[in-house]
mmCIF file of the N, C-alpha and C atoms, coordinates in Angstrom:
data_MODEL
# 
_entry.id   MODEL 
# 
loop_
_atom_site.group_PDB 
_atom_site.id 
_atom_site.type_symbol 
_atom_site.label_atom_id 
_atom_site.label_alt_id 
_atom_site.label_comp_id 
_atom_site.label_asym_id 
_atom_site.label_entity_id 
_atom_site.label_seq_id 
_atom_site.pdbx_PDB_ins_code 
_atom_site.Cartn_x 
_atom_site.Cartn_y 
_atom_site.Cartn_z 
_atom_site.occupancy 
_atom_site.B_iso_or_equiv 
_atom_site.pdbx_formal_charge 
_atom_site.auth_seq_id 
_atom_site.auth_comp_id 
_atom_site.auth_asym_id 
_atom_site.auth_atom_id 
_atom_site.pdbx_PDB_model_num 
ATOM 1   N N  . UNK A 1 1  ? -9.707  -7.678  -7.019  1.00 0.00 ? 1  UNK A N  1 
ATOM 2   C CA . UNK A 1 1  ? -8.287  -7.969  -7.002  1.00 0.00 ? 1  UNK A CA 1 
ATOM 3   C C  . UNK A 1 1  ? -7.715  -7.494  -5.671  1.00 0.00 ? 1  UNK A C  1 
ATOM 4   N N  . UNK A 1 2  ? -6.617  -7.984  -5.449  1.00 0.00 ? 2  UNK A N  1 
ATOM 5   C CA . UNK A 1 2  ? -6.131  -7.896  -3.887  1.00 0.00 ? 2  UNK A CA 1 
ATOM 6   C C  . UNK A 1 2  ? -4.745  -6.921  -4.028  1.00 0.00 ? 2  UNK A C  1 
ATOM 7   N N  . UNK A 1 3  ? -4.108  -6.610  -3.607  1.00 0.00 ? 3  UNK A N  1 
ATOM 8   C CA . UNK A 1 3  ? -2.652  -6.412  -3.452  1.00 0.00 ? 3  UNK A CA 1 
ATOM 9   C C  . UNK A 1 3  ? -1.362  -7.020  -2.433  1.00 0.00 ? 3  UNK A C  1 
ATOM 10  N N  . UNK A 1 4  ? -2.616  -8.098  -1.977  1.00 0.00 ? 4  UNK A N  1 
ATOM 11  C CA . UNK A 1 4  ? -1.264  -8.624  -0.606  1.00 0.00 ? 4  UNK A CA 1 
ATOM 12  C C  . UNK A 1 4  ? -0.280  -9.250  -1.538  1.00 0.00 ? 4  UNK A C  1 
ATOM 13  N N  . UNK A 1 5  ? 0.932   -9.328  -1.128  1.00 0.00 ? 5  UNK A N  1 
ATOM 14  C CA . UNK A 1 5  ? 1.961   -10.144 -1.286  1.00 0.00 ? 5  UNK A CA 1 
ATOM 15  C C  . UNK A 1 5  ? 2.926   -9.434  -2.684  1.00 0.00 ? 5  UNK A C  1 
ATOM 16  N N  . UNK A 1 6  ? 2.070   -7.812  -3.005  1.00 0.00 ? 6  UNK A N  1 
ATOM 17  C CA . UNK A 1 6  ? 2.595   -7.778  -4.505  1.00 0.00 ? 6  UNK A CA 1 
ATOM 18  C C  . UNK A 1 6  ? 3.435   -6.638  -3.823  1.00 0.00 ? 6  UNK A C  1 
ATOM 19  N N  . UNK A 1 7  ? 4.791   -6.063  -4.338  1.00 0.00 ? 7  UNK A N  1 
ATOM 20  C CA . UNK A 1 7  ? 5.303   -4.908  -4.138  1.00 0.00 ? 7  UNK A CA 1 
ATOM 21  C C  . UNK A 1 7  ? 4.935   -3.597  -4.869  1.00 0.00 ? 7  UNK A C  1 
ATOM 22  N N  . UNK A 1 8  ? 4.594   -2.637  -4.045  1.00 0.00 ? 8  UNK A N  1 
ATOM 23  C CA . UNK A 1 8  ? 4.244   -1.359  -4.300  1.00 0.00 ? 8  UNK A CA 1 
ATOM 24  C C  . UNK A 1 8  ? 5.581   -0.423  -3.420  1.00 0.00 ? 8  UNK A C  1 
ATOM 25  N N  . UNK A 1 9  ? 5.031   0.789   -4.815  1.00 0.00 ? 9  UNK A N  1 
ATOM 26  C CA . UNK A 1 9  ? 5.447   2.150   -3.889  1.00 0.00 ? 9  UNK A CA 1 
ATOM 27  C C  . UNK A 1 9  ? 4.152   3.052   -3.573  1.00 0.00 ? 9  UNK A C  1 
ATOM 28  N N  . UNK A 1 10 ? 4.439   3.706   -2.347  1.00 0.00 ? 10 UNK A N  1 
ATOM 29  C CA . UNK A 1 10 ? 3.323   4.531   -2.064  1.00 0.00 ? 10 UNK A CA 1 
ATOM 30  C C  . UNK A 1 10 ? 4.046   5.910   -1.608  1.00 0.00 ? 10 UNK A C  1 
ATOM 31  N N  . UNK A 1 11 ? 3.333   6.836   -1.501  1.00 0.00 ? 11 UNK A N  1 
ATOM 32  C CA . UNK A 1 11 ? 3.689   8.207   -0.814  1.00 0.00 ? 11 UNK A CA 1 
ATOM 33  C C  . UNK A 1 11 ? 2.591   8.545   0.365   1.00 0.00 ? 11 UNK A C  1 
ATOM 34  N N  . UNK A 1 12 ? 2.731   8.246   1.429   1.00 0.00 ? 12 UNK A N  1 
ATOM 35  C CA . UNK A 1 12 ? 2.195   8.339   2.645   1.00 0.00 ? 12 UNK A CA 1 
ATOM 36  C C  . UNK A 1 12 ? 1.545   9.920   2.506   1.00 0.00 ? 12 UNK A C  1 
ATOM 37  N N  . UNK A 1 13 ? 0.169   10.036  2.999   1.00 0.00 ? 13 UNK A N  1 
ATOM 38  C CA . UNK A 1 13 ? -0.299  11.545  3.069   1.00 0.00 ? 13 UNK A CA 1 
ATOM 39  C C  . UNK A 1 13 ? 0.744   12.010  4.309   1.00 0.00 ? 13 UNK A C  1 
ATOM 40  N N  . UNK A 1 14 ? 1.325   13.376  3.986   1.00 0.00 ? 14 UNK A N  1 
ATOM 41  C CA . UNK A 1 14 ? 2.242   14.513  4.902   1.00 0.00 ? 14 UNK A CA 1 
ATOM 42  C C  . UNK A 1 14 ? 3.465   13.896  4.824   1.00 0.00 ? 14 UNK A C  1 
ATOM 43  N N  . UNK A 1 15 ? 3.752   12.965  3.800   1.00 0.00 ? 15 UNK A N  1 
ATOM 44  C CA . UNK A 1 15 ? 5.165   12.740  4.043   1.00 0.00 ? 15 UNK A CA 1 
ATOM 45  C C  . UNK A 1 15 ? 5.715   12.906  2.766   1.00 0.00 ? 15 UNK A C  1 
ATOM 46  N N  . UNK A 1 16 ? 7.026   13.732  2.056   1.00 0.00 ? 16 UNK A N  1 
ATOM 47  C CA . UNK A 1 16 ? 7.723   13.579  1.092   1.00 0.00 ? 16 UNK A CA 1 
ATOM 48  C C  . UNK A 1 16 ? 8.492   12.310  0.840   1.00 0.00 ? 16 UNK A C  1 
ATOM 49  N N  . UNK A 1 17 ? 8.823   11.611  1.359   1.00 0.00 ? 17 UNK A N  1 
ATOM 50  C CA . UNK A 1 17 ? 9.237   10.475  0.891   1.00 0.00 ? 17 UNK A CA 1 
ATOM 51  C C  . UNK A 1 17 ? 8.304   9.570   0.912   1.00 0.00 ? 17 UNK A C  1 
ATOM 52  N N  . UNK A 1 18 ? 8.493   8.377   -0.479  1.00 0.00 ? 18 UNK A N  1 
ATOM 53  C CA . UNK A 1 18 ? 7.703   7.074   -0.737  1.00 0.00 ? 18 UNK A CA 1 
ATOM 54  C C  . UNK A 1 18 ? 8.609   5.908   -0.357  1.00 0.00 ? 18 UNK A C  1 
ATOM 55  N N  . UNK A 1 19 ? 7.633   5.044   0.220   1.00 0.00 ? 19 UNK A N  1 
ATOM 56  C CA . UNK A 1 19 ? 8.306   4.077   0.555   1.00 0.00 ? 19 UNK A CA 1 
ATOM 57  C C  . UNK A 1 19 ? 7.705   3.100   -0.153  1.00 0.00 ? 19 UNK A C  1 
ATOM 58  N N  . UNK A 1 20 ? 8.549   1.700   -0.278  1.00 0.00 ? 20 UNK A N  1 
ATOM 59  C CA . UNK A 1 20 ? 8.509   0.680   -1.395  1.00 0.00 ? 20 UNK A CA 1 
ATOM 60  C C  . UNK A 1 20 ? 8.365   -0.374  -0.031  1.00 0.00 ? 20 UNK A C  1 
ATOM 61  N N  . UNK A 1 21 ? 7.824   -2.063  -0.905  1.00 0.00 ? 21 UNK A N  1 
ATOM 62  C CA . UNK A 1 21 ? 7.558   -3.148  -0.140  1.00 0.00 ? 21 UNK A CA 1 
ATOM 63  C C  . UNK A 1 21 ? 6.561   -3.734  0.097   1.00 0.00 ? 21 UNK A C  1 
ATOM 64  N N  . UNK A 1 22 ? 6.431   -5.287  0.447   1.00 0.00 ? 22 UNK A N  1 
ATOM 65  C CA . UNK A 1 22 ? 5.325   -5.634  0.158   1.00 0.00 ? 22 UNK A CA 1 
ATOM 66  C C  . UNK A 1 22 ? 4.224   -5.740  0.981   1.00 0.00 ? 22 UNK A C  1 
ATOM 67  N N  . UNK A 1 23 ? 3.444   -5.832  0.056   1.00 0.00 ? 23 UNK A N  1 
ATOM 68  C CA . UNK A 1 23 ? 1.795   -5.988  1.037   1.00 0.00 ? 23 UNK A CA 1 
ATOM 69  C C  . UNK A 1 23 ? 1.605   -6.779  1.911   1.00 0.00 ? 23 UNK A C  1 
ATOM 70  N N  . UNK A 1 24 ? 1.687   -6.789  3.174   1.00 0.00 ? 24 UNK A N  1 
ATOM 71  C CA . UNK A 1 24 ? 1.267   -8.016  4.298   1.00 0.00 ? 24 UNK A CA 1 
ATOM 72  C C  . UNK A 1 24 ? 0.136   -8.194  4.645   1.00 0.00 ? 24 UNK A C  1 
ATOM 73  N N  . UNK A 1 25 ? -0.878  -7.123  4.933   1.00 0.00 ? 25 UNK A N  1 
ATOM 74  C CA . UNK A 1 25 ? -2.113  -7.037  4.993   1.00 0.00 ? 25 UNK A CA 1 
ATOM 75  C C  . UNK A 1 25 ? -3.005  -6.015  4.542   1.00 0.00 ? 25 UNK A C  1 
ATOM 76  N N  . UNK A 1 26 ? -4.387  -6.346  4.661   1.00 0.00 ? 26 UNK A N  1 
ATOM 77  C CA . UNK A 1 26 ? -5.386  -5.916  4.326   1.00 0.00 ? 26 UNK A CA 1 
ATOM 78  C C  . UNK A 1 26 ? -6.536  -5.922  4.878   1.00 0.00 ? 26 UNK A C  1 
ATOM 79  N N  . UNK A 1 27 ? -7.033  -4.959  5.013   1.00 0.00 ? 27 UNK A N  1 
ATOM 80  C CA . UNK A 1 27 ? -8.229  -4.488  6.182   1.00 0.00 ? 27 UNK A CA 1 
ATOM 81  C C  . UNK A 1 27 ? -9.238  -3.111  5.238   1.00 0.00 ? 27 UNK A C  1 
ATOM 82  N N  . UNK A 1 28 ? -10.355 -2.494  5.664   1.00 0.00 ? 28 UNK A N  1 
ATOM 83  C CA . UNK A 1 28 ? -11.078 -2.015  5.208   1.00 0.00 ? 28 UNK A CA 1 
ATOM 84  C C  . UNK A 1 28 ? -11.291 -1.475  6.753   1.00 0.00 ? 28 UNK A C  1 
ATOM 85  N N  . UNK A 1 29 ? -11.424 0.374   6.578   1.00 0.00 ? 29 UNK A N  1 
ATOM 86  C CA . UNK A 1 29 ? -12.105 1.054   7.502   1.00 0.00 ? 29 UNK A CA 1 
ATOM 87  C C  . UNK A 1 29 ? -12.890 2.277   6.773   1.00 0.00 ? 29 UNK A C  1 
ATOM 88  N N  . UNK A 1 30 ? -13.929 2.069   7.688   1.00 0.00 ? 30 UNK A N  1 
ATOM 89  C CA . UNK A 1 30 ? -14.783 3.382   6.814   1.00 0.00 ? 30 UNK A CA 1 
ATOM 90  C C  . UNK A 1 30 ? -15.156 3.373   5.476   1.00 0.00 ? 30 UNK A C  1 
ATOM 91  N N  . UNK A 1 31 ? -15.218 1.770   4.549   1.00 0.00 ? 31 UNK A N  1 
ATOM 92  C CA . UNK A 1 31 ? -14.926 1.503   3.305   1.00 0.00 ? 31 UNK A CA 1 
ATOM 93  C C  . UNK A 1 31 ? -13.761 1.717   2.462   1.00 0.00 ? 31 UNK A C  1 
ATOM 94  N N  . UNK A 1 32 ? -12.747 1.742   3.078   1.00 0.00 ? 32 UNK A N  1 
ATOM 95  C CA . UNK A 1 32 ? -11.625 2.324   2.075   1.00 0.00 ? 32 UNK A CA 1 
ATOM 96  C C  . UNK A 1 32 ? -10.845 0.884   2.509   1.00 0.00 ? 32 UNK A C  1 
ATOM 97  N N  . UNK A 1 33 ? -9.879  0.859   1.787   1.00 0.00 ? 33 UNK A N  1 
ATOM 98  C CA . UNK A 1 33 ? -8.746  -0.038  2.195   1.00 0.00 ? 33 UNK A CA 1 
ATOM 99  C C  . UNK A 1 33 ? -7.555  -0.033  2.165   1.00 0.00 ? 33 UNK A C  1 
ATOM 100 N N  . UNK A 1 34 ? -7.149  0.143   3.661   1.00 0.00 ? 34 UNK A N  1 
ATOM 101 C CA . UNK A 1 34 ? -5.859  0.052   3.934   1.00 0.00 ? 34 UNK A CA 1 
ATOM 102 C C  . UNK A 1 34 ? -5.158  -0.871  4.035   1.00 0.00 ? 34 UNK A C  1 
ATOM 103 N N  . UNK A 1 35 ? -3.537  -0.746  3.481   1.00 0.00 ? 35 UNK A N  1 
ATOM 104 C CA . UNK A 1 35 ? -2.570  -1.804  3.286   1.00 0.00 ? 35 UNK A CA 1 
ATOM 105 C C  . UNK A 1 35 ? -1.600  -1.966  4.538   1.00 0.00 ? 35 UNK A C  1 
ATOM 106 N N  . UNK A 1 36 ? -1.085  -2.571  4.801   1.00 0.00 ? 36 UNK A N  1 
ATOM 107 C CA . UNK A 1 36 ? 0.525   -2.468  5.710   1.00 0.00 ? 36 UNK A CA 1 
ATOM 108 C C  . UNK A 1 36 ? 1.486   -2.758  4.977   1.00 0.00 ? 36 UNK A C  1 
ATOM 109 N N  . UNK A 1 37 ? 1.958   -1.570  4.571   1.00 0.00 ? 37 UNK A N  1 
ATOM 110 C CA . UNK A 1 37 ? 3.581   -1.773  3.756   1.00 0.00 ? 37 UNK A CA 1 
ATOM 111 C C  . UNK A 1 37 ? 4.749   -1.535  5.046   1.00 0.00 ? 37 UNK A C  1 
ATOM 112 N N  . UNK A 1 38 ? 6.010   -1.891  4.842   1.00 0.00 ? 38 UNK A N  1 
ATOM 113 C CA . UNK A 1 38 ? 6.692   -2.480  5.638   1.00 0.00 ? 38 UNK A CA 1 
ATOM 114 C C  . UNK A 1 38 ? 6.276   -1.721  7.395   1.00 0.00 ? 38 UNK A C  1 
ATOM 115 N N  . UNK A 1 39 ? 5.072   -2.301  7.608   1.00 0.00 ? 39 UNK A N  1 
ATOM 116 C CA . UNK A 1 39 ? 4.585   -1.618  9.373   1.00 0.00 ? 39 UNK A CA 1 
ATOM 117 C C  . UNK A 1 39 ? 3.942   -0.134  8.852   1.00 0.00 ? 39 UNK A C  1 
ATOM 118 N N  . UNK A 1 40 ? 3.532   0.018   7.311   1.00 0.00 ? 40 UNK A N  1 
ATOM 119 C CA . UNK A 1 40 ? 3.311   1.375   7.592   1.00 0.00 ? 40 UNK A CA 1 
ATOM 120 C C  . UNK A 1 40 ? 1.679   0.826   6.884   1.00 0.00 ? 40 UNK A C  1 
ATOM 121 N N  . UNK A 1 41 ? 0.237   2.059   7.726   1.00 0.00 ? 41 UNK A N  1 
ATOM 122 C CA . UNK A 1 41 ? -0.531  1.967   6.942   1.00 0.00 ? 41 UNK A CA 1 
ATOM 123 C C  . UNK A 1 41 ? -0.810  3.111   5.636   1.00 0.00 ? 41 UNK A C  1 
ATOM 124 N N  . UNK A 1 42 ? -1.150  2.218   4.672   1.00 0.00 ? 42 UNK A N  1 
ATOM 125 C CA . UNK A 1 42 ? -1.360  3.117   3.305   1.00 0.00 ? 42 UNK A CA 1 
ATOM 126 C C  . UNK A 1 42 ? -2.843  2.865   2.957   1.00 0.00 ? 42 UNK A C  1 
ATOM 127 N N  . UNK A 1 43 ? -2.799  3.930   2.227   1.00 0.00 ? 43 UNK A N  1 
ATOM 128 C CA . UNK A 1 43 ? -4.896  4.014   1.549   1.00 0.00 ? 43 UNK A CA 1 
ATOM 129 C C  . UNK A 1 43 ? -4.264  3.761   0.298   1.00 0.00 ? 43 UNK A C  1 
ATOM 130 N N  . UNK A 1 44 ? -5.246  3.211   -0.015  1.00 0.00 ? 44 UNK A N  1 
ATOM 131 C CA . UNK A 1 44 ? -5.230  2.869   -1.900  1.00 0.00 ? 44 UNK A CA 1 
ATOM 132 C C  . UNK A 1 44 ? -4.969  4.286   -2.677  1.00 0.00 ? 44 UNK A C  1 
ATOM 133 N N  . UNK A 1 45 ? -5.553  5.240   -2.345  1.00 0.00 ? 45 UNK A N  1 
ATOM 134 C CA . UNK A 1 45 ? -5.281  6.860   -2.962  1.00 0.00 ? 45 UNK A CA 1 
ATOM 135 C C  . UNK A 1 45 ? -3.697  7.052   -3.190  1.00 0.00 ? 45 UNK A C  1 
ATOM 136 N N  . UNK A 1 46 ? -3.093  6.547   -1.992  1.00 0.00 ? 46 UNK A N  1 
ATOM 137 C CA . UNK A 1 46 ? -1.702  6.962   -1.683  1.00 0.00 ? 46 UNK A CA 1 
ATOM 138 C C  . UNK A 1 46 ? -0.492  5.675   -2.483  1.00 0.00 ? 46 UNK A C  1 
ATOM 139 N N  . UNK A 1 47 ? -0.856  4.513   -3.226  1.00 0.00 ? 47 UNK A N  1 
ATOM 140 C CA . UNK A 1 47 ? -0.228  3.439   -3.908  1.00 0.00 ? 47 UNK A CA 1 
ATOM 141 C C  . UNK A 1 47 ? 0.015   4.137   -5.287  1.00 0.00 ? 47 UNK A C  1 
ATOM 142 N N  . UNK A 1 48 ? 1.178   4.716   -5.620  1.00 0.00 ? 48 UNK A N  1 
ATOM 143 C CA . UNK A 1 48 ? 1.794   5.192   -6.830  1.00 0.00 ? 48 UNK A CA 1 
ATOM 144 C C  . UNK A 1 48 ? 2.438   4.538   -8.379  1.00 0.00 ? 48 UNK A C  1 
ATOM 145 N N  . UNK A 1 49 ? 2.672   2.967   -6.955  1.00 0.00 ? 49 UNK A N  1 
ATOM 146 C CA . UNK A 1 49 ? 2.864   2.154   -8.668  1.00 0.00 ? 49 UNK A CA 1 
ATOM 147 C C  . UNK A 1 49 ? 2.556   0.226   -8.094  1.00 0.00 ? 49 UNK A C  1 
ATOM 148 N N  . UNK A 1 50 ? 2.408   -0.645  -8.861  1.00 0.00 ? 50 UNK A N  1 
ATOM 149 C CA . UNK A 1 50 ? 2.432   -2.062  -8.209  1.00 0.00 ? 50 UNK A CA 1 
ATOM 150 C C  . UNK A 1 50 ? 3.162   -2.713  -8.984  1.00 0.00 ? 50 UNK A C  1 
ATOM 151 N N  . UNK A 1 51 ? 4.240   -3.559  -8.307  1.00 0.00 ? 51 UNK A N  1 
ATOM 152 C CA . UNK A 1 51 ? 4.648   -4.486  -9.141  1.00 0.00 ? 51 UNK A CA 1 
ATOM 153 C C  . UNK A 1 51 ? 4.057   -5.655  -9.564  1.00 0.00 ? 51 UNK A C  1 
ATOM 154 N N  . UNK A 1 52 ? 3.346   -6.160  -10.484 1.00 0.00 ? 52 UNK A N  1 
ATOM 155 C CA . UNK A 1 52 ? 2.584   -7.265  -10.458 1.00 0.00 ? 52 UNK A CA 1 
ATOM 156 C C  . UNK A 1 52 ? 3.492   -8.594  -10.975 1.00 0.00 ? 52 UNK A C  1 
ATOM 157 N N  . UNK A 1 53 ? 3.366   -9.480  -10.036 1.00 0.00 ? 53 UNK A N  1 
ATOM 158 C CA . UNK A 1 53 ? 3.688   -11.032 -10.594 1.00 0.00 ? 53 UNK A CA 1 
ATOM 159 C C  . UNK A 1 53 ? 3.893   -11.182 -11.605 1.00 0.00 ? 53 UNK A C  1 
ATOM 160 N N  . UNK A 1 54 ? 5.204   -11.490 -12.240 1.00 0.00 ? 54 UNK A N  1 
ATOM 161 C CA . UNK A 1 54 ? 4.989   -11.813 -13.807 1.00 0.00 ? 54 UNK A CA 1 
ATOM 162 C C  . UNK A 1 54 ? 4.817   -13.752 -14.041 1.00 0.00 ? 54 UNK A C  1 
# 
């Protein structure tokens, strides 16, 4: 399953605030996969909730 195009919140590692918005891309480094939520990169560890398509 993918997450582009779905809205999430995430909490960035070292940052207290989460930011919300959607998935634009998707890439894999080191086996993990990182997202770009609005210009920011996120690890899957750090995605707190998804809104899925109803």
């Amino acid at each position: 399953m993918t997450y582009l195009g779905m809205e999430v919140t995430a909490t960035p590692s070292g940052q207290v605030e989460s930011i919300s918005g959607e998935v634009t891309a998707v890439r894999f480094e080191s086996g993990e996969a990182v997202f770009t939520v609005n210009g920011q990169d996120i690890k899957l560890a750090e995605i707190n909730n998804v809104k899925f398509p109803s």
